[in-house]
N, C-alpha and C positions, 0 to 999 in steps of 0.2 A: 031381875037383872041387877047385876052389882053396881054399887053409886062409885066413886070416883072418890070420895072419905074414905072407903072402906080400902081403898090399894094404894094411901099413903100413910099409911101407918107404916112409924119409927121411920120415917124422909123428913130429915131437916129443913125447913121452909122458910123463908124469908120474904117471901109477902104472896097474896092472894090478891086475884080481879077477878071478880065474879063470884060462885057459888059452886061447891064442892058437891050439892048434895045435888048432882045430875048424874042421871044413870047412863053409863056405857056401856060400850058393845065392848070394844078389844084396846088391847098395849100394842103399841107397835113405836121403836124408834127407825124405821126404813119408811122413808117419805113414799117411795112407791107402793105399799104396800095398805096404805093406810085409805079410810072410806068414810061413809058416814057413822057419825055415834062414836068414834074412837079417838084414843086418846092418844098423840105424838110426842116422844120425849127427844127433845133437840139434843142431841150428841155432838163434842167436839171432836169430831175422828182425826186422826194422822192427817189424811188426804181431803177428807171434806168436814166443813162446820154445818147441822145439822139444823142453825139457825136462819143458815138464810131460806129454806124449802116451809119457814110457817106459815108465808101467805098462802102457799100454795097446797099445804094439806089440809087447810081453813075453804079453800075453794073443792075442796075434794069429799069433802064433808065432815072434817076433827073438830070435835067442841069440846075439848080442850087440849091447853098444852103446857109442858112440861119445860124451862129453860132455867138458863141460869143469867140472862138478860132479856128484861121485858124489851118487846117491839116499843119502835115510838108511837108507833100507831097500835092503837087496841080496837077489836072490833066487837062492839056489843054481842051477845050470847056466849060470847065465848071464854072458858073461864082459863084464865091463866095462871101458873105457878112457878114463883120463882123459888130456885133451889141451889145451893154453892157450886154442888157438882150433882150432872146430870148422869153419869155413870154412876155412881152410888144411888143417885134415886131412883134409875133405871131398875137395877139389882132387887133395892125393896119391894118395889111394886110389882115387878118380874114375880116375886116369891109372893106375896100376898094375891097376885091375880088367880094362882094355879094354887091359893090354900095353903101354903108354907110348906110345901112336899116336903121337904129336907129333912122336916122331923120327924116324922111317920115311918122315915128307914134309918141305917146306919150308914153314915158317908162319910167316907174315908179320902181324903186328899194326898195325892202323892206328887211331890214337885220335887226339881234339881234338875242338872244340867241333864246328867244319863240316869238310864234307868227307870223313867216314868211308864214306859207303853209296857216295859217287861211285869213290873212289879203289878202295877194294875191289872192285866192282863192274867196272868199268873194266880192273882188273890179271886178273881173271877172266875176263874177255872178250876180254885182248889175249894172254893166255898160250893162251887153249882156240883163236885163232886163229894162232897159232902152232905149235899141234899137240901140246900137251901134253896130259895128264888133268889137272882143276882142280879145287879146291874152291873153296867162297866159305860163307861165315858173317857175315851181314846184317841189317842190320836187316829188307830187305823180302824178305829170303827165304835159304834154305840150298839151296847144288846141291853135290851129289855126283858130278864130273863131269857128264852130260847129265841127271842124275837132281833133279828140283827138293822139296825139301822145305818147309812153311810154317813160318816165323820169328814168335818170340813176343816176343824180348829180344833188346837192339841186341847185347848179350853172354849167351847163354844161360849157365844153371847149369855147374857143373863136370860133372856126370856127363853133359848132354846135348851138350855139346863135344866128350868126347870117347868121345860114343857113335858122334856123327857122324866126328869123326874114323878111327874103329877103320872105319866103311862106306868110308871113303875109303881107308884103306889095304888092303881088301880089292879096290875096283876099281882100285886099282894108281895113283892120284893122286900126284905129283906135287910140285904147288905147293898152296897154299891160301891163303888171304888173308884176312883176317880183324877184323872190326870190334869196337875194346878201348873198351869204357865207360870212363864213371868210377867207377859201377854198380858196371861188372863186376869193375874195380881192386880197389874200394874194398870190397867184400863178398871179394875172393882167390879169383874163379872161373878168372883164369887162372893159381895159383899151380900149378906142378906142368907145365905147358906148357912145350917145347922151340921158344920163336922161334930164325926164321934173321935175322929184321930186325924193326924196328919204323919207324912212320913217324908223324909230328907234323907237323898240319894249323894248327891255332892255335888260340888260347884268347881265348873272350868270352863274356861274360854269360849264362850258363845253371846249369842246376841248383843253384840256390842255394837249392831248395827241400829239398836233401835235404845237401848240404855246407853248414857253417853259417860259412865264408867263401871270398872269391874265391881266398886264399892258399891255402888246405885243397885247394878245387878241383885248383889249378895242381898240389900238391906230392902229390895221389894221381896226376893224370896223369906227374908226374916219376917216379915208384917204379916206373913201367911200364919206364920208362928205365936205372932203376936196377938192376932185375933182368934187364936182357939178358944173357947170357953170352959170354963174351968171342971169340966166332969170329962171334958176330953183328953186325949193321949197325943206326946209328942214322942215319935221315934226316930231318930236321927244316927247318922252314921258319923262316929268319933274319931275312925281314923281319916276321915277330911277334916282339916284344921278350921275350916265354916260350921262343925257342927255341931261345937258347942253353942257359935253364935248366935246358932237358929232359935238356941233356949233362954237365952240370957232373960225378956222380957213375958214368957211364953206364963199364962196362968194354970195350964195343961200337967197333968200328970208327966213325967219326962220317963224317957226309957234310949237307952243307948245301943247301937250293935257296929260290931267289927273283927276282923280278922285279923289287926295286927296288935290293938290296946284291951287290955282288960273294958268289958263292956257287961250289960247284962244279956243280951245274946253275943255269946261268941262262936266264931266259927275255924274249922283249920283245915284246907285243904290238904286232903291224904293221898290221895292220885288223881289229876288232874289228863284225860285222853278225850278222844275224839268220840268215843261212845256215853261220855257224861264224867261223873265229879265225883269222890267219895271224900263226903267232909264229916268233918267230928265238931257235931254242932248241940252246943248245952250239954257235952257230955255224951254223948249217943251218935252211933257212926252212923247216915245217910249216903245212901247211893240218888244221884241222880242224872235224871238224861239230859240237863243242861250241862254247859262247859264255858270254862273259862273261870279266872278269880274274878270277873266281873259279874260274873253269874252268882257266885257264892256270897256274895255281897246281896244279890237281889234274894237269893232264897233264904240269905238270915232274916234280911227286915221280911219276908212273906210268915216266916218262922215267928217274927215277933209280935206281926201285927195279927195271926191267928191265934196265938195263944191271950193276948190283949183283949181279941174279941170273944172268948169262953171256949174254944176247942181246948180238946187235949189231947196233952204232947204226944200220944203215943198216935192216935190219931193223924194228928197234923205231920208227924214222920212218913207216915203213910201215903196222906194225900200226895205230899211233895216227891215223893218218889216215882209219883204215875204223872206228873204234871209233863207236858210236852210244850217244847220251844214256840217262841209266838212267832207268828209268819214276818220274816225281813231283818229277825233279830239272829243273830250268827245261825240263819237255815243252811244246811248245808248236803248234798247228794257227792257220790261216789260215781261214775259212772262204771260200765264197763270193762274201760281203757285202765280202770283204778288212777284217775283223776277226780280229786277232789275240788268239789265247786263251794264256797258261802259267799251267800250274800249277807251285806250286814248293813244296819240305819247308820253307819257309824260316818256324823257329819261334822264332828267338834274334833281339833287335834287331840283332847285326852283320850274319845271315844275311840277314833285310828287306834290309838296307839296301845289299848288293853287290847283288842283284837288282834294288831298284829304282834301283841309279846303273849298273846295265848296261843296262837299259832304258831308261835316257835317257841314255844315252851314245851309243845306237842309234840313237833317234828323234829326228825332225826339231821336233819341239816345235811341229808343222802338226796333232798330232792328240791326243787325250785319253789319259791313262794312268789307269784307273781298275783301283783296287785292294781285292780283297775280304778281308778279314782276320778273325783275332780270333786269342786265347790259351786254351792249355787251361785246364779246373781242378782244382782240388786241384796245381798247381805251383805254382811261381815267379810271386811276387805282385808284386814289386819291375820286374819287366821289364815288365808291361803297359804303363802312360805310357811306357815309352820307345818300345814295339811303336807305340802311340798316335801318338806325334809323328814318328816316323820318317815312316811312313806317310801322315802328313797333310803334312809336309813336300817329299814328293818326288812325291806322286800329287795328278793333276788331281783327280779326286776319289776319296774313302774310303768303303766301306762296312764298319763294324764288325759282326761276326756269329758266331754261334758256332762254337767249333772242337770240343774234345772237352770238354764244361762237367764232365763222371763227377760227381760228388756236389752242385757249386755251381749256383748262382742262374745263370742264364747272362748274365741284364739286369747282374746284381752286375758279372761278368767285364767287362762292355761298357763302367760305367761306371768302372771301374779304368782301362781302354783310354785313354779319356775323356779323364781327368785329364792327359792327354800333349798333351792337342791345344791349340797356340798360339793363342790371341785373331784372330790374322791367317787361319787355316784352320778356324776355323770351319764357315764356309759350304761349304767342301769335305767334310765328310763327313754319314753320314746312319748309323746304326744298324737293323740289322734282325735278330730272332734268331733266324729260320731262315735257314739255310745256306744251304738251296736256293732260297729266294724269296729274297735278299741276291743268289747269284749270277744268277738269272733276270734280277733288276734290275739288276744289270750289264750283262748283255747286252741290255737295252733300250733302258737308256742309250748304247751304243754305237753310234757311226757308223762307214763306212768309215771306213776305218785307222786306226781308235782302235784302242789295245792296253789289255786286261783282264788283271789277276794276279790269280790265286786265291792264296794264303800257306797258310802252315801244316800242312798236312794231305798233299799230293805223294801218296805212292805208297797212304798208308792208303786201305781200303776199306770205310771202318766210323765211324760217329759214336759217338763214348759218351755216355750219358745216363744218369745215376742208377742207375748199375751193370747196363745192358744197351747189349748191339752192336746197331745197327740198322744194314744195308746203307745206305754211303753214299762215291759215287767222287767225286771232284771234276771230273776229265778227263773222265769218262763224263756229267758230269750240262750240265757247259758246252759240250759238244761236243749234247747234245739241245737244249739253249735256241738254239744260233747255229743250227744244221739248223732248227728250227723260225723261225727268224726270215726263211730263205729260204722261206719257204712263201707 
């Protein structure tokens, strides 16, 4: 049995009660969870402090625990450790419990605002078609090589990282690829992880509901940068004006990609249509069944970080040609009627607004572009008018409607929306706040070869409302309205 020495290694300590050299059972920082022989790391979360449930995991049976202030009361047998921050020592001990998985594979980090679920997703599908064992760690899911696990957090906790991890090193994995919050930065869940690379997508307007400026934002994604080790790789994307930033203090080999500055992968969109991309990428023309310049943006950094990892180009041409779109990311069906339906994650004003100027970069402006939208709640309050005006500015017409409202007014959310919309678009939008009657009404409104965009919501399968999940797909639900339209 493992001693409790052995899972603080590299945790800065600042004083000890008791004796280290007791053997435990398990890590756990969820006070419910925790039993005898185990060890509690008090955490200061958003919503709860992790410190006041000690006496109570001490009556549950934890002989020892982990804080960054000792109780005033101490109770004999029990060893205590004080620590600066309990999320950073969490992270260590997380990785020394489960044997330092991290090293044993290649883990690759993909952070930024857009971008993360494609790129990741995409490098796990181009690597397991390649013939390797892959992991992937996502927002819309965890696979273990062919083994699929359900995803809670776009960066899950320290210890379920690398619980997952320790299963992938047992099925003999590889590669891994993996999606880094700001979240996840910024609480030090990936602190104590062994990257072989990292990769920067670009930075706009999000989470400002939990980072309390845009600078904050930028410089937690930087410290992911900051902390590569120096036989690792950074790739970053130069024509975001963040991306040199991400390099400045980085010890990391650096490599750059873009489409509109000299970089070392470059890419040049050559026909951009609804059946995929043909770009001239390092020189060599690729066809692919993704769309959009936001796509070609994800399949240069895919392009860089496989050829990074030991593929060759002519190969990695190859792979990326059979790759298929990740579910929620611009999916999109034709029906019947020759209506076109996507749905898309696109929840940030930048993210709107590549989707809808690749959808009318596509279309002939002979047919309607109507687009269903809304913002969650309890986020980022500041982005709604801009969601608002994007949307009314590029779409024939708008229906505002709810996305995941979790504790708010949803009509509140709508009218936030609202306050975006120019005098001149008006008459293009209409409010409804149900989802599902919002996109039913889209598809009514639709004639042959009008195109309909769902926003926001992509791969989720779940509405929040008032602190419960109600089953609810976006793909699934406009895919029954256009089949019932043929009837």
């Amino acid at each position: 049995m493992i001693q409790l020495k052995d899972i603080l290694y590299k945790v800065t300590i600042n004083a000890v009660v008791g004796s280290t050299s007791v053997a435990i059972n398990a890590l756990y920082f969820d006070s419910r969870q925790v039993s005898k022989g185990d060890v509690f790391v008090a955490i200061k979360g958003t919503k709860v402090d992790g410190h006041q449930y000690i006496n109570a995991v001490i009556e549950q049976g934890a002989i020892a625990i982990v804080c960054e202030q000792l109780p005033d009361h101490l109770i004999d047998g029990i060893t205590y450790v004080e620590v600066e921050d309990t999320n950073v020592a969490l992270a260590y001990m997380a990785s020394n419990v489960f044997g330092n998985p991290s090293e044993n594979l290649r883990l690759v980090g993909v952070t930024g605002t857009n971008g993360k679920t494609t790129i990741a997703t995409l490098l796990y599908q181009l690597f397991k078609n390649a013939g390797y064992k892959v992991g992937l760690l996502s927002t819309v899911k965890i696979m273990v090589d062919n083994t699929e696990y359900k995803a809670t957090h776009t960066t899950p906790d320290s210890l379920t990282i690398n619980r997952y991890l320790k299963l992938m090193n047992d099925a003999g994995v590889e590669f891994c690829f993996m999606e880094v919050s700001s979240h996840g930065i910024h609480q030090k869940r990936t602190e104590g992880l062994h990257f072989a690379g990292g990769i920067f997508t670009n930075l706009s307007h999000d989470h400002l509901d939990y980072h309390d400026t845009f600078a904050e934002y930028r410089d937690v994604k930087k410290s992911f940068f900051d902390n590569l080790p120096k036989g690792a790789f950074a790739l970053v994307n130069i024509d975001d004006k963040n991306g040199l930033v991400m390099l400045q203090n980085t010890k990391a080999k650096t490599y750059t990609y873009a489409l509109k500055t000299y970089a070392d992968y470059k890419a040049q969109v050559l026909e951009n249509e609804f059946s995929g991309l043909l770009l001239k990428l390092n020189g060599s023309e690729l066809w692919t069944k993704l769309i959009g310049d936001f796509n070609a943006y994800n399949i240069t950094a895919i392009y860089g970080v496989a050829e990074l990892l030991g593929l060759e180009k002519v190969e990695i041409l190859r792979l990326i040609s059979e790759l298929e779109s990740v579910s929620g990311r611009f999916q999109y069906l034709i029906s019947e009627e020759n209506i076109t339906a996507i749905v898309d994650y696109a929840h940030t004003p930048d993210a709107l607004k590549n989707v809808l100027e690749t959808i009318n970069s596509i279309r002939t402006n002979n047919e309607q572009l109507i687009t269903v939208v809304g913002c969650g709640g309890d986020r980022d309050i500041s982005k709604r008018p801009k969601m608002g005006h994007i949307a009314s500015a590029l779409s024939t017409k708008v229906i505002f409607t709810s996305d995941n409202p979790r504790s708010e007014v949803p009509e509140t959310i709508i009218e936030d929306i609202e306050k975006g919309v120019e005098p001149q678009n008006f008459k293009k939008t209409m409010s409804i706040v149900d989802r599902k009657q919002a996109i039913k009404t889209a598809c009514q409104l639709a004639n042959p070869k009008d195109i309909i965009l769902i926003a926001g919501k992509g791969h989720e399968t779940y509405q929040e409302i008032k602190g419960k999940r109600f089953d609810f797909d976006d793909f699934k639900t406009v895919q029954e309205f256009l089949r019932q339209l043929q009837k």
